[in-house]
VMD Tcl script that builds the backbone (N, CA, C; Angstrom):
set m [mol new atoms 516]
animate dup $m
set s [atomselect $m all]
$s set {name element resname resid chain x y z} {
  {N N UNK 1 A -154.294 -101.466 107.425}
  {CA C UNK 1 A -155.689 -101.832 107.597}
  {C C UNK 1 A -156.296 -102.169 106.243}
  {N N UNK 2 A -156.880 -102.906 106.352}
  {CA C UNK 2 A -157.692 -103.594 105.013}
  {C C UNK 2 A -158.684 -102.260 104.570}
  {N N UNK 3 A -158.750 -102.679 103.188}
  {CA C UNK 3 A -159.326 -101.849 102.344}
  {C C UNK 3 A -160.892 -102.004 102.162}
  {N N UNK 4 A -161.795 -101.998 102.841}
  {CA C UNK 4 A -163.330 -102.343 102.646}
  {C C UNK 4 A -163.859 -101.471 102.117}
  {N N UNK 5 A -165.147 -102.643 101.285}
  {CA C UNK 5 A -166.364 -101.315 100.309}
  {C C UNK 5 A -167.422 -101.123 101.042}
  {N N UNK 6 A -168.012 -99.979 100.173}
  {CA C UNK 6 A -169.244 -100.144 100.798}
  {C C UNK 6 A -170.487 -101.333 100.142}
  {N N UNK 7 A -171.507 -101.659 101.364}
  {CA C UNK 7 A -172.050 -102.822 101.221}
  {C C UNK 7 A -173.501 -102.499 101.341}
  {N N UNK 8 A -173.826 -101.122 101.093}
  {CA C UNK 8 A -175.277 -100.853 100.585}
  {C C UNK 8 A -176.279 -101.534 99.770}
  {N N UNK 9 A -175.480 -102.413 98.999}
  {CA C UNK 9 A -176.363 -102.975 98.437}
  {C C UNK 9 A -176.481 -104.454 98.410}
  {N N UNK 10 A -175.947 -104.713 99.809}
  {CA C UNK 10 A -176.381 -106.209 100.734}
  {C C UNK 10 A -177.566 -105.697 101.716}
  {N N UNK 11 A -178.090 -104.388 101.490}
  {CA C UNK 11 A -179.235 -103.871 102.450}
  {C C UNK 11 A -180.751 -104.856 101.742}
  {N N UNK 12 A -181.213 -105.152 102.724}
  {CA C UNK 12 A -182.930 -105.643 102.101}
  {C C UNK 12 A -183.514 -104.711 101.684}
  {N N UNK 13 A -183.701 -103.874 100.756}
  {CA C UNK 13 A -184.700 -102.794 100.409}
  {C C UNK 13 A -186.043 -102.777 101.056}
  {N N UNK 14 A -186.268 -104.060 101.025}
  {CA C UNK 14 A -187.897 -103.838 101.452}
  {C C UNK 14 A -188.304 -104.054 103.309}
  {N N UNK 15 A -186.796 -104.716 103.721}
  {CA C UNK 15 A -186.939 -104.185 105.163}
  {C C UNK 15 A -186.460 -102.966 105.747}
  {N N UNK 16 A -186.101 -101.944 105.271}
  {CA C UNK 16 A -185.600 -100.817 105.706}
  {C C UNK 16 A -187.122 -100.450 106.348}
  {N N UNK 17 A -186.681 -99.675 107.675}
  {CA C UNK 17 A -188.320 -98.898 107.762}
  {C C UNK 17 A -187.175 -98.222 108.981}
  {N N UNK 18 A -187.707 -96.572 108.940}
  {CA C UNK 18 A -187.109 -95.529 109.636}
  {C C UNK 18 A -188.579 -94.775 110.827}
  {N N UNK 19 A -188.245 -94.876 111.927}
  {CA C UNK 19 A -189.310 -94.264 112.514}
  {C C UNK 19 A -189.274 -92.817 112.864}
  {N N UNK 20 A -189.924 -91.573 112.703}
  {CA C UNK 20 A -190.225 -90.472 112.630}
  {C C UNK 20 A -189.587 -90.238 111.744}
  {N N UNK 21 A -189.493 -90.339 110.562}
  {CA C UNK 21 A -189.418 -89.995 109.198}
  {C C UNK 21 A -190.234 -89.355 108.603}
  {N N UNK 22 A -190.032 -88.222 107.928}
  {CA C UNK 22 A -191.021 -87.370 107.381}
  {C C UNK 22 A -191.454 -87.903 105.831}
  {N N UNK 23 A -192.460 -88.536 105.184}
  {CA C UNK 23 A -192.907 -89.384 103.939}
  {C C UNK 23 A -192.142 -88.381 102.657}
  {N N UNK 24 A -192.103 -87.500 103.176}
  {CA C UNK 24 A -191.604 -86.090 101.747}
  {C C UNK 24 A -190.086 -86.637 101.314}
  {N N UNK 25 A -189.354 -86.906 102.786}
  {CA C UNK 25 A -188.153 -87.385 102.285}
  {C C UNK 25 A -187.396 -88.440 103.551}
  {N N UNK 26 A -188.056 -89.543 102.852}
  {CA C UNK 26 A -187.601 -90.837 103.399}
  {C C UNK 26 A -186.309 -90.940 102.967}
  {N N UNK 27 A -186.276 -92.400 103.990}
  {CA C UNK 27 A -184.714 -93.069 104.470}
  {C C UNK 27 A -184.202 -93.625 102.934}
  {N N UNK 28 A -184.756 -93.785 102.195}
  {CA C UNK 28 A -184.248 -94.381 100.330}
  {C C UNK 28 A -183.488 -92.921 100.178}
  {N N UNK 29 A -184.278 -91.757 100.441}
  {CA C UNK 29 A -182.851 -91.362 99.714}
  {C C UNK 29 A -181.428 -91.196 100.405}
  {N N UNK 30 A -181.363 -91.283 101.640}
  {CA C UNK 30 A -180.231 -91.365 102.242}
  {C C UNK 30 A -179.610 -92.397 101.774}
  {N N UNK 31 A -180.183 -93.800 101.687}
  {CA C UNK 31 A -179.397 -94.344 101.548}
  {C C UNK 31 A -178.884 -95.106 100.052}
  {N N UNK 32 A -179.667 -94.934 99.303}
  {CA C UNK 32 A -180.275 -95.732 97.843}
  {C C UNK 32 A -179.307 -94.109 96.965}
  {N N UNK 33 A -179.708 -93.314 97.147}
  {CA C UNK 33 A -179.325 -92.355 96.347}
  {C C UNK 33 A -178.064 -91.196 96.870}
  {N N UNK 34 A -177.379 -91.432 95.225}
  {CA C UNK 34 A -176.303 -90.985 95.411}
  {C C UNK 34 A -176.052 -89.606 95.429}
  {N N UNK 35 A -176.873 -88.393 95.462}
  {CA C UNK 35 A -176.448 -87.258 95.915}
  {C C UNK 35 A -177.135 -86.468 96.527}
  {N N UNK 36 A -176.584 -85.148 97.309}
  {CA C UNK 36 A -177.090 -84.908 98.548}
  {C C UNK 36 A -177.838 -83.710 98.043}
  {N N UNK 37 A -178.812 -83.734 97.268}
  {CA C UNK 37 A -179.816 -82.966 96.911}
  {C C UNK 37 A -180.972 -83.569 97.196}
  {N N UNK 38 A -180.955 -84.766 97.519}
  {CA C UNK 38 A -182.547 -85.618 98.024}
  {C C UNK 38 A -181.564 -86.205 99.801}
  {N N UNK 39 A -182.533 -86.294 100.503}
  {CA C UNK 39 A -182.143 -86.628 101.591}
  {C C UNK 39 A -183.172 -86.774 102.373}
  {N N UNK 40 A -182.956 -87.570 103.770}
  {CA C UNK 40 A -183.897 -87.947 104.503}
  {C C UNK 40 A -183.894 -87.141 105.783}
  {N N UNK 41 A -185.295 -86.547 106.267}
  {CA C UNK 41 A -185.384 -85.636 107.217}
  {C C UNK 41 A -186.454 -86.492 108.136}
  {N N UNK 42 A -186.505 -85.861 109.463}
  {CA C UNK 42 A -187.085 -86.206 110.580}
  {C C UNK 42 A -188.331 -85.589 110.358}
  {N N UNK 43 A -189.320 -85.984 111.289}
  {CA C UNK 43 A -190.927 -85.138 110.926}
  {C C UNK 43 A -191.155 -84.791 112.248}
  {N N UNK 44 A -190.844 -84.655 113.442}
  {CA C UNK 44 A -191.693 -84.043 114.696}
  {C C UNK 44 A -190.822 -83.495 115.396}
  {N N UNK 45 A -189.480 -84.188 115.431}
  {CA C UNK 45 A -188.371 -83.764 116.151}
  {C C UNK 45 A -187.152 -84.338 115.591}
  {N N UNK 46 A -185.499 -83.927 116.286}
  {CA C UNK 46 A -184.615 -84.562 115.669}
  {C C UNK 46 A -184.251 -85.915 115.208}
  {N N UNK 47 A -185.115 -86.524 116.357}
  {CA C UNK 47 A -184.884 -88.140 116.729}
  {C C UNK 47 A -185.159 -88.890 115.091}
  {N N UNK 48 A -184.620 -89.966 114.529}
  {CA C UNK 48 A -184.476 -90.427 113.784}
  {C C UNK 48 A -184.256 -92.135 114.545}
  {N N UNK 49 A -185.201 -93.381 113.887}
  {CA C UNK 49 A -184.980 -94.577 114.557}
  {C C UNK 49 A -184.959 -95.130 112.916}
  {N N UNK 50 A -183.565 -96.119 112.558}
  {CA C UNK 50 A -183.458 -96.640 111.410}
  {C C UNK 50 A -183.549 -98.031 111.333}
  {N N UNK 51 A -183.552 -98.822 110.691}
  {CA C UNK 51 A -183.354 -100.169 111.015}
  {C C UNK 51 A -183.368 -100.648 109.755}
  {N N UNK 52 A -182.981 -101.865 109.308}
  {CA C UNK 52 A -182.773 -102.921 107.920}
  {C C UNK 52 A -182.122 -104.450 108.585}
  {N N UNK 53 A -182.503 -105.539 107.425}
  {CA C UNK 53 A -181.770 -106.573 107.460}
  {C C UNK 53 A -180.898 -106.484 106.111}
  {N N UNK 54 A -179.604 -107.047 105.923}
  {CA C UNK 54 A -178.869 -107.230 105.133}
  {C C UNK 54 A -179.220 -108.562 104.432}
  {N N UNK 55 A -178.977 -108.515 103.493}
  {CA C UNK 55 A -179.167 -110.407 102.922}
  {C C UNK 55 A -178.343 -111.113 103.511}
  {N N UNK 56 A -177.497 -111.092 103.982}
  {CA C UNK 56 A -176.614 -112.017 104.014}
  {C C UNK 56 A -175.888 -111.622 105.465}
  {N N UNK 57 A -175.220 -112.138 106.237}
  {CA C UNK 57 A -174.497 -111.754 107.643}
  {C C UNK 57 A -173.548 -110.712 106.956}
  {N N UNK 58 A -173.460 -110.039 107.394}
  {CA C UNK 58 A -171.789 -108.981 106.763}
  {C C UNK 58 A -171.238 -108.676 108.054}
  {N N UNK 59 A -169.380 -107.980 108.195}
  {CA C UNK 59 A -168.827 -107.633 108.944}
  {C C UNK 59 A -168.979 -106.101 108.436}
  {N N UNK 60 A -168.942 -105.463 109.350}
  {CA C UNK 60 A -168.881 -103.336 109.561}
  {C C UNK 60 A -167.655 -103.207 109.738}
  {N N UNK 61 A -167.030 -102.378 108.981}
  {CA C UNK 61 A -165.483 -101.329 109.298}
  {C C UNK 61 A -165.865 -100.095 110.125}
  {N N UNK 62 A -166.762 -99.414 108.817}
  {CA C UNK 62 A -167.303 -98.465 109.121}
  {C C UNK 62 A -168.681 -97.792 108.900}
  {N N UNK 63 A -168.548 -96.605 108.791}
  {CA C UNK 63 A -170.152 -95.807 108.522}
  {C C UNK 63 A -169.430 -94.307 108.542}
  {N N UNK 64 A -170.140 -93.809 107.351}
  {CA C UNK 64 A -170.304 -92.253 107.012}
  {C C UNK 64 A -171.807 -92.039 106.673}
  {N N UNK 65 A -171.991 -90.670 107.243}
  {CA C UNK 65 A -172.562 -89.639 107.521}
  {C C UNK 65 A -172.410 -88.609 105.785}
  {N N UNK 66 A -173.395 -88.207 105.260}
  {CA C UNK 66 A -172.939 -87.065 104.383}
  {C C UNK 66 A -174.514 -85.772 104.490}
  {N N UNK 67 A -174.029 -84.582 104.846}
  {CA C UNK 67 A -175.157 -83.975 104.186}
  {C C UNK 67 A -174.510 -82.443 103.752}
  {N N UNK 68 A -175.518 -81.645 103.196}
  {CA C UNK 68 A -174.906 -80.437 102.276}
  {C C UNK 68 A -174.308 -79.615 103.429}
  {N N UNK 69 A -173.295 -78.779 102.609}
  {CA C UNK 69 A -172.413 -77.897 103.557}
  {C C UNK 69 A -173.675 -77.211 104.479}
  {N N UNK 70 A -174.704 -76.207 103.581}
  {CA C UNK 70 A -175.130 -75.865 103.723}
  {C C UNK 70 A -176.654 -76.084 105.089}
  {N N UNK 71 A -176.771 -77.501 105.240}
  {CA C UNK 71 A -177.514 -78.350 105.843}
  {C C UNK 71 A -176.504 -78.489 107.166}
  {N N UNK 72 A -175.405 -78.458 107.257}
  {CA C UNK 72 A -174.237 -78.631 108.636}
  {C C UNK 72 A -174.139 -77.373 109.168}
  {N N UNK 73 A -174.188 -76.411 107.468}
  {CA C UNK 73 A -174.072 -75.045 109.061}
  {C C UNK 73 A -175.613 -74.923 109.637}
  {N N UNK 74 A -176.348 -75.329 109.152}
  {CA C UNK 74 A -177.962 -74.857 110.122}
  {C C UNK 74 A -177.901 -76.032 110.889}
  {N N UNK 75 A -177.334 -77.000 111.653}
  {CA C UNK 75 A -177.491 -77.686 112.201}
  {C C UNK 75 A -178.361 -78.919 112.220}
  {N N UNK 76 A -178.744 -79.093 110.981}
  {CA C UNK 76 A -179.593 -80.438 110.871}
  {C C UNK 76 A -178.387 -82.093 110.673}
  {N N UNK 77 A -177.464 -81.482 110.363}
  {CA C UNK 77 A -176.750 -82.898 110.938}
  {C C UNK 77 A -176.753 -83.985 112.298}
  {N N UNK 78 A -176.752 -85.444 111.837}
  {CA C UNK 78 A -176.777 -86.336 113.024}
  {C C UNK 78 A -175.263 -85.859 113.694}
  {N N UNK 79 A -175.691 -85.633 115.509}
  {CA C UNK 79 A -174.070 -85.669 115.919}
  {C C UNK 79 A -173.732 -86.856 116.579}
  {N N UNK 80 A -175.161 -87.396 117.562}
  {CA C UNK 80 A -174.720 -88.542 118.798}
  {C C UNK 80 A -175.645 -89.605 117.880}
  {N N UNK 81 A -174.945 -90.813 117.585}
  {CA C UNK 81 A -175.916 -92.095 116.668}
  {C C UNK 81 A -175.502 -93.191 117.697}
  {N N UNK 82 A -176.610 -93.722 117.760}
  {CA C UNK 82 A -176.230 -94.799 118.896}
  {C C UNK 82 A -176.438 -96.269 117.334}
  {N N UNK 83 A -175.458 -97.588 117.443}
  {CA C UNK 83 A -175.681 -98.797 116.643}
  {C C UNK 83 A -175.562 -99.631 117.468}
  {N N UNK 84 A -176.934 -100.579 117.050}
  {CA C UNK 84 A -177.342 -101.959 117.941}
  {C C UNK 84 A -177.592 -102.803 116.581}
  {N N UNK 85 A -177.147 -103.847 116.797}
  {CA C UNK 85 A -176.715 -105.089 116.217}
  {C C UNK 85 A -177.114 -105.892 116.477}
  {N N UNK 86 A -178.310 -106.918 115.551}
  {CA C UNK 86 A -178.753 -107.845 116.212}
  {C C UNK 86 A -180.354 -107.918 116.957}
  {N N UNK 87 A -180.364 -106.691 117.356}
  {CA C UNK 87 A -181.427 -106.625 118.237}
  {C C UNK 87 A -182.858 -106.219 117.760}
  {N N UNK 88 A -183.367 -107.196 117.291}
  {CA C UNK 88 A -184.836 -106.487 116.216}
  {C C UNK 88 A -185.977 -106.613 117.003}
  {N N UNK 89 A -185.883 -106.528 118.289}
  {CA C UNK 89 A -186.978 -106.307 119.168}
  {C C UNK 89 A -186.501 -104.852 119.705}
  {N N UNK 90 A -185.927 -104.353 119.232}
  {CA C UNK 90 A -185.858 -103.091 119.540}
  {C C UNK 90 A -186.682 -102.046 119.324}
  {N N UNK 91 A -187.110 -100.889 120.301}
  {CA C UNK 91 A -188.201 -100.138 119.887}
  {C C UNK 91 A -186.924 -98.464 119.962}
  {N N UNK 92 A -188.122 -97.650 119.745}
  {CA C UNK 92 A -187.264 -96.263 120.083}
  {C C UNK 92 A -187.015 -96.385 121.378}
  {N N UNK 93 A -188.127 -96.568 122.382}
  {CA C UNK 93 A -188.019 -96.484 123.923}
  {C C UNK 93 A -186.837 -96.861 123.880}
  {N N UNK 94 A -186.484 -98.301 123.738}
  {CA C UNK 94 A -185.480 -99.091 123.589}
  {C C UNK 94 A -183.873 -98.546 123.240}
  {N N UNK 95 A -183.908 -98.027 122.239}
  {CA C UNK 95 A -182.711 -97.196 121.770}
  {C C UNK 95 A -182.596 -96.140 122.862}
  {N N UNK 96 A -183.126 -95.613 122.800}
  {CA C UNK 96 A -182.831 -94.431 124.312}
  {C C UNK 96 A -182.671 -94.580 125.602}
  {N N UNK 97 A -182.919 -95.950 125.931}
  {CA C UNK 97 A -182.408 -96.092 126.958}
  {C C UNK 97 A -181.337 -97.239 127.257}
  {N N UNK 98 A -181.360 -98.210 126.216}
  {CA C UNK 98 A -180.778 -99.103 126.506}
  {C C UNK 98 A -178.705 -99.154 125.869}
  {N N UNK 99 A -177.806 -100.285 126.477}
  {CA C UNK 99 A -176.728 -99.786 125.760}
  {C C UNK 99 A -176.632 -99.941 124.599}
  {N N UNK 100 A -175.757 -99.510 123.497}
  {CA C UNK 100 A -175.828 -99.804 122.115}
  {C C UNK 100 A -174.465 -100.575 122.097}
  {N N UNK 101 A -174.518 -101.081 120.893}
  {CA C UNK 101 A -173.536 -102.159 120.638}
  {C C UNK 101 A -171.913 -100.588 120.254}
  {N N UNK 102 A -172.418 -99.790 119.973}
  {CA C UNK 102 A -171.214 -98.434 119.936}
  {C C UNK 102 A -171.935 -97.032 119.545}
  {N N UNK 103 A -171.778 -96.551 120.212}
  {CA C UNK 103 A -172.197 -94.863 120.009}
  {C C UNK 103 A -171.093 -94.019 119.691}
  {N N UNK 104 A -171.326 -93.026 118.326}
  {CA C UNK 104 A -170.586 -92.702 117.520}
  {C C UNK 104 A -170.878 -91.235 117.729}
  {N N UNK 105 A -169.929 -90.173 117.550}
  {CA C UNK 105 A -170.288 -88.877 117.622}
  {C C UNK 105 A -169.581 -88.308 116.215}
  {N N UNK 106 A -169.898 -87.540 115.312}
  {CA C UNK 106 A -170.122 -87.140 114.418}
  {C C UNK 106 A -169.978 -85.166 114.147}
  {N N UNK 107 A -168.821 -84.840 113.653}
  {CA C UNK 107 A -168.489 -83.756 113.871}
  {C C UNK 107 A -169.044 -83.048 112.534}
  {N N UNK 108 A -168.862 -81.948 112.656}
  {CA C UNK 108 A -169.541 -81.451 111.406}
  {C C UNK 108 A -168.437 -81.339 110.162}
  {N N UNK 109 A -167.280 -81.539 110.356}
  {CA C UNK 109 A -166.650 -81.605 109.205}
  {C C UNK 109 A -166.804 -83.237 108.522}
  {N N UNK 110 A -167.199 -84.128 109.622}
  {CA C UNK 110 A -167.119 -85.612 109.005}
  {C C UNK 110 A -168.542 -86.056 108.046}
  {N N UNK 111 A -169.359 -84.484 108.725}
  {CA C UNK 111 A -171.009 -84.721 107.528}
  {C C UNK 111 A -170.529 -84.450 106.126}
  {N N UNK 112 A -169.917 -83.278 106.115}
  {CA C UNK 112 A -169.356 -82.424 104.969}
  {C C UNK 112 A -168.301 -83.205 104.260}
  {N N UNK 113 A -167.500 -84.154 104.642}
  {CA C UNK 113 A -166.645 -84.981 103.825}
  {C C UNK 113 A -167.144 -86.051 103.492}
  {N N UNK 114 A -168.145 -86.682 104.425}
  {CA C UNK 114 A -168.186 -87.700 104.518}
  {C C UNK 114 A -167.027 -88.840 105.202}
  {N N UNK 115 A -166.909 -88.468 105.680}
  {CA C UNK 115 A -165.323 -88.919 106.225}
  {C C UNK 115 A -165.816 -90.684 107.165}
  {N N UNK 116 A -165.347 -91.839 106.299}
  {CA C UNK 116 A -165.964 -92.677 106.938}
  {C C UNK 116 A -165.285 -93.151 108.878}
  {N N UNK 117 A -166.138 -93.425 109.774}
  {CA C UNK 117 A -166.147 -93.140 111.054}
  {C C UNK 117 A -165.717 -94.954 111.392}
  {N N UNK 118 A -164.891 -95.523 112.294}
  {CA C UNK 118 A -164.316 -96.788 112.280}
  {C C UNK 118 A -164.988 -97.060 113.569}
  {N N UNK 119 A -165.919 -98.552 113.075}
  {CA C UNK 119 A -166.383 -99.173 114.233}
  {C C UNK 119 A -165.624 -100.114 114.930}
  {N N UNK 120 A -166.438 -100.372 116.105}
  {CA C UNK 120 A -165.186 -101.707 116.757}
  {C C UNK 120 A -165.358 -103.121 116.177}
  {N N UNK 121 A -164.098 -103.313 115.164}
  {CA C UNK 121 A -164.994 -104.210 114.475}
  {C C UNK 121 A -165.052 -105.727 114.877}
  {N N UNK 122 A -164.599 -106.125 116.118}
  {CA C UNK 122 A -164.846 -107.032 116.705}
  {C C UNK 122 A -166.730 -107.294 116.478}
  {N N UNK 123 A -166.785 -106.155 117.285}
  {CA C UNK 123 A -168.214 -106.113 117.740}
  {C C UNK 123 A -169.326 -106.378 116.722}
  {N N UNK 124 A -169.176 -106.128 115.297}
  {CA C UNK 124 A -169.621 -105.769 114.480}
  {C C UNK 124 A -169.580 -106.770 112.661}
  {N N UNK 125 A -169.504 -107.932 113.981}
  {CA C UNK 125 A -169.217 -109.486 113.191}
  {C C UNK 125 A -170.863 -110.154 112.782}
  {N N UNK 126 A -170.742 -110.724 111.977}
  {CA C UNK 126 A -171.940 -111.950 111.617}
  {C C UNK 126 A -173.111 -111.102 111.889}
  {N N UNK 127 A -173.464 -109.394 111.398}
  {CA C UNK 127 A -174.326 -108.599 111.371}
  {C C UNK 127 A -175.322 -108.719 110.557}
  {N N UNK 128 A -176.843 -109.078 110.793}
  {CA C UNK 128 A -178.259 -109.538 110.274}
  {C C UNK 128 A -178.610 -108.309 110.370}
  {N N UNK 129 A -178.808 -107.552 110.968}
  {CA C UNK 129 A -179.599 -106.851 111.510}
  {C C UNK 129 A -179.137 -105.958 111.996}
  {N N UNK 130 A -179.122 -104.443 111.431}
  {CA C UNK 130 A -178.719 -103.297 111.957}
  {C C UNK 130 A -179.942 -102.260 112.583}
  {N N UNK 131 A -179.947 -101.608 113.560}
  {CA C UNK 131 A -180.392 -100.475 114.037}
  {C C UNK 131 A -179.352 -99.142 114.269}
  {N N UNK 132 A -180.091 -97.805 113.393}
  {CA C UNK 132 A -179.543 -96.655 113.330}
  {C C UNK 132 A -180.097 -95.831 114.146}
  {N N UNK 133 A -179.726 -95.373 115.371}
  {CA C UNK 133 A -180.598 -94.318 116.472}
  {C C UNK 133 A -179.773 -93.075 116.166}
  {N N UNK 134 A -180.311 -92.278 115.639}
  {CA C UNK 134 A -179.733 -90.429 115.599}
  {C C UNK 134 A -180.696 -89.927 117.156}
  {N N UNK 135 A -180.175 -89.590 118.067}
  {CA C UNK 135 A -180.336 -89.528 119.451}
  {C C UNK 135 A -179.831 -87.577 119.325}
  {N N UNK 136 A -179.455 -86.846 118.496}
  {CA C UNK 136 A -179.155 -85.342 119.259}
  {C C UNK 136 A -178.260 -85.415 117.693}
  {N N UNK 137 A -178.866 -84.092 117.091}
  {CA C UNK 137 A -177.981 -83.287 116.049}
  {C C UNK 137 A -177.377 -82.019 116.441}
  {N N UNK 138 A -177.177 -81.285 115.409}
  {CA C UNK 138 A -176.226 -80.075 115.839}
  {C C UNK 138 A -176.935 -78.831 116.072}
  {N N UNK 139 A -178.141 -79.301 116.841}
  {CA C UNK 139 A -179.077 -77.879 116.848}
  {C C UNK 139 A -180.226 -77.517 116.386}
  {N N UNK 140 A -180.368 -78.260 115.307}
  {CA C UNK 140 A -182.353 -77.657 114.084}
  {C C UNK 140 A -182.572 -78.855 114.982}
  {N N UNK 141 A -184.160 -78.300 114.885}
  {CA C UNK 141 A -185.353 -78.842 115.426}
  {C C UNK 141 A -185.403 -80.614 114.796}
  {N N UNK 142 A -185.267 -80.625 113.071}
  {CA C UNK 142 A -185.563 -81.717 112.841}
  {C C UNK 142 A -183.475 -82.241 111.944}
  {N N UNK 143 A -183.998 -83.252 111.518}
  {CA C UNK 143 A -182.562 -83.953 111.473}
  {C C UNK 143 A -182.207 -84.219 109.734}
  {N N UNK 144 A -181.411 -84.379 109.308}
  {CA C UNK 144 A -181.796 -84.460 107.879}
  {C C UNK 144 A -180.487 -85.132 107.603}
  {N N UNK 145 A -180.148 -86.135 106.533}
  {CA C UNK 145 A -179.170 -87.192 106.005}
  {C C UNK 145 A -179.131 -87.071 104.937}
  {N N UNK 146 A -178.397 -86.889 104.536}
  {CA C UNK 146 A -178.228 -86.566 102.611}
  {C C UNK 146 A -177.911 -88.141 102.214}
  {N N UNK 147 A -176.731 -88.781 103.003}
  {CA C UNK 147 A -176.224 -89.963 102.801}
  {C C UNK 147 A -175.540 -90.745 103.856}
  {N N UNK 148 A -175.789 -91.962 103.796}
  {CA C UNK 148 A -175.201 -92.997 104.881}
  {C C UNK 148 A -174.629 -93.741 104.038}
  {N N UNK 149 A -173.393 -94.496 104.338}
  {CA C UNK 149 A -172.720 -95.137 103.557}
  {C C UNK 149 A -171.938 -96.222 104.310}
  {N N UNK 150 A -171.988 -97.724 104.430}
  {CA C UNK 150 A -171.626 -98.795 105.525}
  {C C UNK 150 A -170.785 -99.360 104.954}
  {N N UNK 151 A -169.468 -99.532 105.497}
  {CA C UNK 151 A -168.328 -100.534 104.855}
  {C C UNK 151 A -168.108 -101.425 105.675}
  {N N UNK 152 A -167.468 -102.635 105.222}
  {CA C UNK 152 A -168.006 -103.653 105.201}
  {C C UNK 152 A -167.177 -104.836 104.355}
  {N N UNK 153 A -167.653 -105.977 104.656}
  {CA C UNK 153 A -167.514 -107.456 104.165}
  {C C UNK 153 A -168.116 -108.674 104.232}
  {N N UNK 154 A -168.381 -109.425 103.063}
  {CA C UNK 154 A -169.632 -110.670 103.453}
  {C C UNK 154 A -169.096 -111.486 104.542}
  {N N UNK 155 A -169.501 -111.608 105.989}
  {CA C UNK 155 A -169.545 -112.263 106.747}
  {C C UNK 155 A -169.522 -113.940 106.563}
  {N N UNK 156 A -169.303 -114.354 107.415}
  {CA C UNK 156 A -169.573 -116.207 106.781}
  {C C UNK 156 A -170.531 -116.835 107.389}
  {N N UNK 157 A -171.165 -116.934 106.117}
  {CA C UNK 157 A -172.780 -117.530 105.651}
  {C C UNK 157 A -171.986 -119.203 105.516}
  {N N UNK 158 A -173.499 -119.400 105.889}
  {CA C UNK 158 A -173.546 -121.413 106.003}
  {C C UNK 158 A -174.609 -121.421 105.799}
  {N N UNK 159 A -175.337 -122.050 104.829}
  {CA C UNK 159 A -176.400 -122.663 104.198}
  {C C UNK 159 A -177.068 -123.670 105.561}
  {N N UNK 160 A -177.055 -123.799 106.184}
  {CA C UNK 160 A -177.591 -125.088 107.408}
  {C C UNK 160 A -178.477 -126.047 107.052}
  {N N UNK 161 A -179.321 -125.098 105.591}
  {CA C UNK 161 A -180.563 -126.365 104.918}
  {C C UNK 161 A -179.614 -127.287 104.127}
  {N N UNK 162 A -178.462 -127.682 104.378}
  {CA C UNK 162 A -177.520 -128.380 103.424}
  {C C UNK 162 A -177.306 -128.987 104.152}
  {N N UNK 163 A -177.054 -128.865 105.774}
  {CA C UNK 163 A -176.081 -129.841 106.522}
  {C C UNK 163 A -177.308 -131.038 106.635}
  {N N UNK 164 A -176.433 -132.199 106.976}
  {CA C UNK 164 A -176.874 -133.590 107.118}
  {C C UNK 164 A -176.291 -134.218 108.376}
  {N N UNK 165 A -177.484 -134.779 108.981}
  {CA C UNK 165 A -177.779 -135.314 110.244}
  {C C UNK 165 A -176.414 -136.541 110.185}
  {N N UNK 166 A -175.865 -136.895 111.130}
  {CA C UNK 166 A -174.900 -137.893 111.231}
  {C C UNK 166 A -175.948 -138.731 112.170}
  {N N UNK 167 A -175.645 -140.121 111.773}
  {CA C UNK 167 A -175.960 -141.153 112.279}
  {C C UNK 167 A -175.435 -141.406 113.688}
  {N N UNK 168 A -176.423 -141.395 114.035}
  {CA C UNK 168 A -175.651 -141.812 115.560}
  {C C UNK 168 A -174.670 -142.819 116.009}
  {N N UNK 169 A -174.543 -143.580 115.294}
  {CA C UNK 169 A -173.643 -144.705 115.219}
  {C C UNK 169 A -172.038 -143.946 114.877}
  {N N UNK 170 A -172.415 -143.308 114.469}
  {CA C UNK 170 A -171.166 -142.624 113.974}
  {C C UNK 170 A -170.348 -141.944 115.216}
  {N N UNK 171 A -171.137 -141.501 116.521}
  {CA C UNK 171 A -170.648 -141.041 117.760}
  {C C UNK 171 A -170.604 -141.856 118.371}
  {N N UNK 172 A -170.921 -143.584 118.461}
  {CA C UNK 172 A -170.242 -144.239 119.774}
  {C C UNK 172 A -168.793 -144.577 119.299}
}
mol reanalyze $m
mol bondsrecalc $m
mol representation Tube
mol addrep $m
């Protein structure tokens, strides 16, 4: 199997926006920062709704999960994450009820390693647009992410403001 990196930083920074996120510790540090002493927690309940555009189309291998040992045994780890692809009319309602492009379950040794989790990567082609649903953790009330980490490859981009109209003459 091919060797993919991670592609965090084909993320749009300024479209990331996480819904029930607690402002104390937003989705930047899950994902922007590299250790699991800052992390991103939920504010009312476990539920966590993520979303970003990438610059550019990319292909997904995978996705890891990281948070402190200590944070897995109290149960604030994501266990059930639902990923939809594509779909930026998506709301929370939406994520909870509707199918996801793959729902991933997440054990507590794979928070603690980080152990990256293999998507179907058919599915997970010419990706604009990701949505992250944390749908049920391992028990605490609210949810907390030390780190997310997406592997990956630049997808194939086509400029289209380049292509040029053919003459119609050219098709009889």
């Amino acid at each position: 199997m091919k060797n993919y990196t991670s592609i965090i930083d084909y993320i749009q920074r300024k479209s990331v926006e996480c819904l029930n996120e607690n402002s104390k510790f937003p989705i930047s540090n899950a994902l922007f920062q590299s250790n699991l002493e800052t992390y991103c927690s939920s504010l009312d309940d476990h539920e966590l709704f993520i979303r970003f555009y990438f610059t550019q189309p990319m292909r997904l291998s995978s996705i890891s999960f990281r948070l402190s040992e200590e944070d897995v045994k109290q149960g604030y780890g994501p266990k059930l994450v639902k990923l939809f692809v594509n779909c930026e009319s998506y709301s929370l309602y939406d994520a909870e009820s509707e199918d996801s492009t793959q729902e991933i379950k997440i054990s507590k040794s794979q928070l603690i390693t980080g152990e990256p989790i293999e998507l179907r990567f058919v599915k997970f082609q010419n990706v604009s647009f990701l949505q992250i649903y944390v749908s049920e953790n391992h028990g605490a009330e609210q949810t907390r992410i030390g780190r997310i980490n997406i592997y990956g490859e630049q997808g194939n981009y086509v400029d289209i403001t380049k292509w040029k109209a053919k003459d119609e003459s050219e098709h009889a």
